[in-house]
C-alpha positions in Angstrom: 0.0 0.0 0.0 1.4 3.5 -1.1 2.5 5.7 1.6 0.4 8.9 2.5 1.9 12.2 1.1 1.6 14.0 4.3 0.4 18.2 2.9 2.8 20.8 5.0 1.3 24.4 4.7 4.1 27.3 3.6 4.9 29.4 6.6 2.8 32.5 6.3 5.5 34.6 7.8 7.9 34.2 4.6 5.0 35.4 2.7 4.7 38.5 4.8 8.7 39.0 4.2 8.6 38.9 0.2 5.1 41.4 0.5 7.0 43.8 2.7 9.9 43.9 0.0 7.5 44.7 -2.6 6.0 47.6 -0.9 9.6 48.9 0.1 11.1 48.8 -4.0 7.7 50.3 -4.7 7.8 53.1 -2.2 11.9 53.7 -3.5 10.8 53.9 -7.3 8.6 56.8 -5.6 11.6 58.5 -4.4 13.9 57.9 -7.0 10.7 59.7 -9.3 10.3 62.4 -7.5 14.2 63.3 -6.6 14.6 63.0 -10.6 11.9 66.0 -11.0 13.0 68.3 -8.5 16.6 68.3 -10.2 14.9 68.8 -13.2 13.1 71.7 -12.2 16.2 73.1 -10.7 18.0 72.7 -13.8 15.7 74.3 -15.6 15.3 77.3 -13.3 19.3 78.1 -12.9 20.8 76.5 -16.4 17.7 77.0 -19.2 16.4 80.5 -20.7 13.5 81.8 -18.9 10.2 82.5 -20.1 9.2 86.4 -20.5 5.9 87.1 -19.6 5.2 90.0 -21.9 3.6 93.2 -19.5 0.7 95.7 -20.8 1.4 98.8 -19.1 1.8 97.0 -15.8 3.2 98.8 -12.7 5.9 97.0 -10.9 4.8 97.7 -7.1 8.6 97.4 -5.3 7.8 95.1 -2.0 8.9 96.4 1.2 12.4 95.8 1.3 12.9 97.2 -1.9 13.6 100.9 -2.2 12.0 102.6 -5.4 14.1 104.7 -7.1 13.4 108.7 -7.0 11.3 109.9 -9.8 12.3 113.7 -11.6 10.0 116.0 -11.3 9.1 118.8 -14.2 10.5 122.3 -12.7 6.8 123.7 -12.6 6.2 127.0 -15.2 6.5 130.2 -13.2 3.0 131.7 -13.1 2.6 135.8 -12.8 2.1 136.9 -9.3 0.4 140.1 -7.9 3.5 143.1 -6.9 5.2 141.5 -4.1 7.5 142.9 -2.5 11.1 141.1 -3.6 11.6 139.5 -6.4 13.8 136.0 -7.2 16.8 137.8 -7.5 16.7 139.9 -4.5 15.5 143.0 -6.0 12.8 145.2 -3.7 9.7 145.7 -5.8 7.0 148.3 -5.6 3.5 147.7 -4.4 0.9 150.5 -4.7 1.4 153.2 -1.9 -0.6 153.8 1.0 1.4 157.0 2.2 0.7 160.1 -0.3 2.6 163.2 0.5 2.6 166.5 -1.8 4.6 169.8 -0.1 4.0 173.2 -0.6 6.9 174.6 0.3 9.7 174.1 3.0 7.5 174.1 5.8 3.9 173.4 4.3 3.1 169.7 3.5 -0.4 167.7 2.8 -0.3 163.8 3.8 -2.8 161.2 4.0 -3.4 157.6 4.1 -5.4 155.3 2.0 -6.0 151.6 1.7 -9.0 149.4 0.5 -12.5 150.8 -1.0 -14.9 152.0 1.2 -13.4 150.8 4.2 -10.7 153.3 4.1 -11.7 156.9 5.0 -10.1 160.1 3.7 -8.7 162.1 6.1 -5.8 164.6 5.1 -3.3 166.0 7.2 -1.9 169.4 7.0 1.4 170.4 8.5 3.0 174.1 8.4 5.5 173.6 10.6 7.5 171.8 8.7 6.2 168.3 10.1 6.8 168.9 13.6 2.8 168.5 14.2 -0.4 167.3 11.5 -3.5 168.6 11.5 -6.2 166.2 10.5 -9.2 167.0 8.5 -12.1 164.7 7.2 -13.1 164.3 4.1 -15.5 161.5 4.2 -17.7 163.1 6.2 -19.2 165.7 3.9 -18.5 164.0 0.6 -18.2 160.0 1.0 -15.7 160.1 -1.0 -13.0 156.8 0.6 -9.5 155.5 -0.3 -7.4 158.7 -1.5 -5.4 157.9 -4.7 -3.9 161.2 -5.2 -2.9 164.6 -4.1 -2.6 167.9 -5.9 -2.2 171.2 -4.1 -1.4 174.8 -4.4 -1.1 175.8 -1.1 -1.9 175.8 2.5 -5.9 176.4 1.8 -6.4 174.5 -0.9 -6.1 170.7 -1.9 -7.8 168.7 -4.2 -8.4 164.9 -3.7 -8.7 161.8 -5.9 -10.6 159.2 -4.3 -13.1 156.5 -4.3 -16.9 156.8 -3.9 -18.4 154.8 -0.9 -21.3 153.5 -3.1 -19.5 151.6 -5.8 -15.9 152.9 -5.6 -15.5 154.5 -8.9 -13.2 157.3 -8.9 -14.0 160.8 -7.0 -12.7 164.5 -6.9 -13.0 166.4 -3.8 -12.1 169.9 -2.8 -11.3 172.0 -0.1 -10.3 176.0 -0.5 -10.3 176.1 3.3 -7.6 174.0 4.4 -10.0 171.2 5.0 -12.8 172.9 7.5 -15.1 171.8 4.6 -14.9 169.5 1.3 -17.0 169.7 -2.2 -17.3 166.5 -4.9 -16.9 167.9 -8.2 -17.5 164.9 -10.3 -16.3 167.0 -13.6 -13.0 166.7 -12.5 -12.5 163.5 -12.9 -12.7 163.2 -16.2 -9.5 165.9 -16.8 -7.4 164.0 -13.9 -4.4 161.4 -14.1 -5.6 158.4 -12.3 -4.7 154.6 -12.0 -8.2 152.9 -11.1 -7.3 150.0 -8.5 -10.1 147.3 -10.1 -7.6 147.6 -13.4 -4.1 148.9 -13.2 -3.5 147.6 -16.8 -5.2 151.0 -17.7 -4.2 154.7 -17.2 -6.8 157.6 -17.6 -5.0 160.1 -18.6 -7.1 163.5 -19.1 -9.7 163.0 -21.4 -9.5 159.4 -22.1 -8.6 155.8 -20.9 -5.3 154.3 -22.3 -3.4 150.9 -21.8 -0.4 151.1 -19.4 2.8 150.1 -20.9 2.4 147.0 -18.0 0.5 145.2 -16.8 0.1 146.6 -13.5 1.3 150.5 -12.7 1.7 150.9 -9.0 2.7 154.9 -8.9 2.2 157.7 -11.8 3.4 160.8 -11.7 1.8 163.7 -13.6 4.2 166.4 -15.1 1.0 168.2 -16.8 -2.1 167.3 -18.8 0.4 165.3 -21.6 3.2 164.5 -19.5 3.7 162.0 -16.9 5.8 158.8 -15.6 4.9 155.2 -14.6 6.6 152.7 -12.3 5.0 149.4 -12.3 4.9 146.6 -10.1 7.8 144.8 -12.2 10.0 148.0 -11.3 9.9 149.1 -14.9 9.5 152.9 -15.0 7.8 154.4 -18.1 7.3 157.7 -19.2 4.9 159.3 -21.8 4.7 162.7 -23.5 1.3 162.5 -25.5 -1.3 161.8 -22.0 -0.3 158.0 -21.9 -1.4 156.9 -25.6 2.2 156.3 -26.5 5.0 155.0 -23.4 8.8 155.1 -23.7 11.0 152.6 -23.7 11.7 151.5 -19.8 14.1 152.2 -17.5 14.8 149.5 -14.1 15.7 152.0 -11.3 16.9 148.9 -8.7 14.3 148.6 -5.8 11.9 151.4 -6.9 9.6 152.1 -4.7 8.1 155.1 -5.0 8.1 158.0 -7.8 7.2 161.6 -7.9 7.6 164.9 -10.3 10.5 166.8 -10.0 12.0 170.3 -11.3 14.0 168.6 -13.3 12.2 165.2 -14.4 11.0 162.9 -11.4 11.9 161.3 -7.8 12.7 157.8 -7.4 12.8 156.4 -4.0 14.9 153.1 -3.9 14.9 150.3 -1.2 17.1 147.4 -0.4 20.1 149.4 -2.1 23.9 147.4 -0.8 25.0 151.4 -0.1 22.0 152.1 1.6 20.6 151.0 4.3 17.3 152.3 4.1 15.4 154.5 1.4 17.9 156.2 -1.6 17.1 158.6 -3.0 17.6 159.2 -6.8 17.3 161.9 -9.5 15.4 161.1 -13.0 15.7 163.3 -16.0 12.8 163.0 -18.4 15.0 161.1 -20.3 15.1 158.4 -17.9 18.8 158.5 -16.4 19.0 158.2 -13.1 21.7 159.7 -10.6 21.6 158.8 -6.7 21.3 162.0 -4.4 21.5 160.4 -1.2 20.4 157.8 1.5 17.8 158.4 4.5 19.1 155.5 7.0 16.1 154.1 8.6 15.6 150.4 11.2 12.8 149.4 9.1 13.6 146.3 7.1 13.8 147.0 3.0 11.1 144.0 2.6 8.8 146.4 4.4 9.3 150.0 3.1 7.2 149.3 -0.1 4.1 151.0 0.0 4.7 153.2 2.7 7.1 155.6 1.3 6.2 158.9 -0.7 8.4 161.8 -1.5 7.8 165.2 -2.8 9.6 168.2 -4.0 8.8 172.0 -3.5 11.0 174.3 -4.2 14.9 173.3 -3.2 12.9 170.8 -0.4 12.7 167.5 -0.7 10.1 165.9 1.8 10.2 162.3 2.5 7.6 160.0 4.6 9.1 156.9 4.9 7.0 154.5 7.6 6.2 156.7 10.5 8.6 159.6 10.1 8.6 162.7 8.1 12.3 164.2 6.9 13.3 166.6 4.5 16.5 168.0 2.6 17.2 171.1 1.4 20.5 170.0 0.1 19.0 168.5 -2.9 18.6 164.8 -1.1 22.4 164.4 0.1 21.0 164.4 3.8 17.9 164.4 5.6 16.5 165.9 9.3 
């Protein structure tokens, strides 16, 4: 009888060894994969060309630690400015007055002060005693006539004033023959003055009609008669004209005008901010426009601040000049004042 083939079952833990190595060379071909695309990814990044990525008006915002470099800037256009008081290079400029002064004679002087329309009243001041003491007189009152523009006198009695109405500030002549007790408008006489009107200083009146100002702003005139007169404007420029402002000469820059005034022998120029001056100089114009200096009136005020509050006048061989608060005068032609 055959002998029984006696069935022996594999041990189950070999099988569990050669499963275990299966999963292991599978789980190394992973790695081996994956090591193989990182290098070639780095490869590509550090060794290949890059791609551009085309941009469509894009702004590059810098991050944080980066620092963005400075942009230029256009130098912006100069734009035109109202009269100041220095210009870029230094140079005092005029601005329209708010001291007028017109003398008599050596002792006899009119003053007054003006500002805006209608807040400004008119209220000369009359000195004979050579400035030692101003009377004041009111001119406002009886007339309503505000911001005085201009002086013209003849003597102690009698001055005549270009002003400002209250209502509607146009321009207003009053009167006095009685050393300002009393004051009278007399509207006719504004047509047959010299006058700068403050709404448009781009136009001169000259008597009888309106003309353009050879600027665009005049800040002083200076009438010589009915035809003649001279112009500084707020650029410094000084003009002159022989035929009542329809025709203007060719300029003249008297440095750091400030304030203009006739003259025996052509016009006054007060200058401010002068290097041989320390305060207002003075300076003689012929009609022709030549200037010559005469002298200096040392004062503390600052040369930015003189404009607009200096006026001078001549009568006779006196020179008055009101420069801030004080009132001088010369009578040696503007080499000194006292």
């Amino acid at each position: 009888m055959a002998r029984k083939t006696r069935y022996t079952p594999r041990d189950s833990s070999r099988r569990r060894v050669w499963v275990y190595i299966g999963v292991a060379v599978f789980i190394a071909f992973d790695i081996l994969l994956i090591i193989w695309a990182i290098n070639s990814t780095r490869a590509s990044a550090t060794g290949g060309t890059p791609r551009i990525i085309p941009s469509y008006g894009a702004t590059t915002v810098p991050t944080a630690s980066t620092t963005p470099a400075a942009t230029p800037s256009a130098t912006p256009a100069a734009t035109p400015t109202p009269a100041s008081t220095t210009a870029s290079s230094g140079t005092i400029l005029p601005v329209p007055a708010t001291h007028l002064l017109v003398a008599v004679d050596a002792t006899t002087a009119w003053r007054a002060q003006t500002g805006a329309c209608p807040a400004t009243t008119a209220a000369p001041q009359l000195t004979t005693d050579s400035g030692a003491t101003w009377d004041t007189t009111d001119a406002s009152g009886p007339t309503d006539v505000t911001a005085p523009q201009s002086l013209t006198v003849t003597s102690a009695t009698t001055v005549e004033l270009l002003g400002l109405a209250k209502s509607n500030c146009a321009p207003q002549v009053v009167k006095t023959f009685v050393s300002g007790d009393n004051y009278k408008a007399y509207p006719e006489k504004v047509a047959t003055s010299w006058y700068v009107d403050p709404a448009n200083r781009a136009r001169v009146h000259a008597p009888g009609a309106d003309h353009a100002a050879p600027c665009d702003a005049v800040v002083a005139l200076a009438p010589k008669g009915d035809k003649v007169a001279a112009a500084l404007c707020a650029d410094g420029r000084l003009f002159t004209t022989t035929d009542a402002a329809a025709t203007w000469s060719a300029p003249a820059t008297p440095p750091g005008a400030i304030a203009l005034a006739r003259a025996s022998t052509g016009y006054l120029v007060v200058s401010a901010g002068r290097p041989d001056c320390a305060g207002t100089q003075l300076l003689t114009v012929t009609d022709a426009l030549v200037a010559t200096v005469a002298g200096c009136h040392t004062t503390s005020t600052a040369a930015a601040a003189l404009p607009g509050t200096v006026a001078v006048s001549e009568a006779g061989s006196t020179i008055w000049l009101w420069a801030g608060d004080t009132v001088v005068r010369s009578t040696d032609a503007g080499a000194t004042f006292k």
